[in-house]
C-alpha positions as CSV (number, residue, x, y, z in Angstrom):
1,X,67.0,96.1,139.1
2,X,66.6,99.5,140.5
3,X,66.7,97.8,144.1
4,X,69.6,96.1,143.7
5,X,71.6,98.8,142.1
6,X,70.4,101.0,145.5
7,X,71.8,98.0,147.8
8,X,74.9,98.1,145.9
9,X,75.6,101.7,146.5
10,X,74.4,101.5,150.0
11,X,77.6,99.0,150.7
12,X,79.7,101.4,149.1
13,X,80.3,99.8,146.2
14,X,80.1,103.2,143.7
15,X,81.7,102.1,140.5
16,X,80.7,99.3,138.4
17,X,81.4,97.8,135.4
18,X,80.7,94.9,132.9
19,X,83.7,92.4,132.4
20,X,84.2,92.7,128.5
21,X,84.7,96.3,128.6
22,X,87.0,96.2,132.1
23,X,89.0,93.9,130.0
24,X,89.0,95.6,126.9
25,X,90.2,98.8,128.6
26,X,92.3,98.2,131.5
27,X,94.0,94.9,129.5
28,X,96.9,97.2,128.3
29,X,98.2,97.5,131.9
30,X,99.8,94.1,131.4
31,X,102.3,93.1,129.4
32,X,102.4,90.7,126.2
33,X,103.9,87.7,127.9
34,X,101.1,88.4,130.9
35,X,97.8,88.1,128.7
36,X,96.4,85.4,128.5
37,X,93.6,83.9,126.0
38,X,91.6,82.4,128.7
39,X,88.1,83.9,129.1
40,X,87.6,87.4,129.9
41,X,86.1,86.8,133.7
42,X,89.6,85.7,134.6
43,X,91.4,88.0,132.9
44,X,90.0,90.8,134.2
45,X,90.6,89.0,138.1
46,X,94.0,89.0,136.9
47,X,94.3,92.4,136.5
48,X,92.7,93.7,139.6
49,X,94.5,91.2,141.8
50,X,97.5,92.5,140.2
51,X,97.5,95.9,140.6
52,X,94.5,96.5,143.5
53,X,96.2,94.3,146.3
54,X,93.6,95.2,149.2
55,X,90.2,93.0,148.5
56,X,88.1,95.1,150.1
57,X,88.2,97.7,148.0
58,X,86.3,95.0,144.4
59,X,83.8,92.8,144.4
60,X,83.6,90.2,141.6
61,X,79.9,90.0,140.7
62,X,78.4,87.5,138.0
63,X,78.7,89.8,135.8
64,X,80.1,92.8,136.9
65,X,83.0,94.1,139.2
66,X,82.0,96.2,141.5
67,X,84.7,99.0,142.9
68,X,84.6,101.3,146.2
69,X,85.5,105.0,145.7
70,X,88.9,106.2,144.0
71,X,89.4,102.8,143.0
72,X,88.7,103.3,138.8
73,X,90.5,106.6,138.9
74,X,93.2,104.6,140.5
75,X,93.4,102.3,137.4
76,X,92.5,105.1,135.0
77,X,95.9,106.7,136.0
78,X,97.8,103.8,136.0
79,X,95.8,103.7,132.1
80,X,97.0,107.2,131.4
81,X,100.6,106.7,132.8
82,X,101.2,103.5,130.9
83,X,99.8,105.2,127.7
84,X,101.9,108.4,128.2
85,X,105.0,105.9,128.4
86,X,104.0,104.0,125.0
87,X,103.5,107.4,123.2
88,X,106.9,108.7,124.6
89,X,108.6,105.4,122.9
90,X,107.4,105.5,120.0
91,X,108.0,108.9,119.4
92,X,111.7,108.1,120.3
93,X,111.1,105.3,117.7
94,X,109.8,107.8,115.2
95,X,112.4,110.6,115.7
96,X,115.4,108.2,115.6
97,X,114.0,106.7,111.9
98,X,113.4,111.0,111.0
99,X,117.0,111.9,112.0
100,X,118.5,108.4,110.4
101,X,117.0,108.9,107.2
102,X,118.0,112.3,107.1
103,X,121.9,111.8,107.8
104,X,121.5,109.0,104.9
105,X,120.6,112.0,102.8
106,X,123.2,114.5,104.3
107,X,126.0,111.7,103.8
108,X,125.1,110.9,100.0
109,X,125.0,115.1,99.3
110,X,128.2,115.5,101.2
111,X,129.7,112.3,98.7
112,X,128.4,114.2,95.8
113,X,130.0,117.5,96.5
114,X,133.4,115.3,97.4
115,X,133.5,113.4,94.2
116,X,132.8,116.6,92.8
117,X,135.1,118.6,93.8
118,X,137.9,115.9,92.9
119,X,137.0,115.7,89.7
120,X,135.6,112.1,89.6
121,X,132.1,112.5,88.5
């Protein structure tokens, strides 16, 4: 408990956190082809070996992983940048489909106004 949680601290070990919601948060860091439905204890290994290369700075507990300062605002930027990124896309996404349906419009007004003008109703 309580005495544990001290002895932790005491090693440095400041951050720590349960393996579902390590997973479930810092998951989107990888990529589709990289996630794998194995269980979440190695899932979340995979992550941290991939993106925290010195070991010194985890500890894989039973049940929790245990991080030395700076090393969750580490990921949380890496979090942030890789959101920022996927909002940046799909608002390229979005604004392409905007400005593509509008020219479909412009280009059946401006066929309008030609056939119009000729006379061919």
């Amino acid at each position: 408990g309580v005495l544990e949680t001290i002895r932790i601290s005491s090693a440095g070990f400041q951050s720590r956190c349960v393996y579902s919601e390590f997973c479930g948060r810092y998951i989107m860091l990888l990529s589709w082809d990289q996630r794998r439905k194995n269980d979440v204890k190695t899932m979340c290994q995979y992550i941290i070996q991939r993106f925290i290369k010195n070991t010194d700075k985890y500890q894989l507990g039973k049940r929790k992983i245990f991080f030395r300062a700076g090393q969750v605002a580490y990921l949380e930027k890496l979090r942030a940048d890789k959101i920022h990124e996927s909002c940046v896309i799909l608002q390229a996404h979005i604004r392409g489909w905007s400005q593509q349906r509008q020219y479909k419009r412009v280009c059946i007004a401006v066929k309008g106004i030609q056939r119009y003008t000729r006379g061919l109703r």
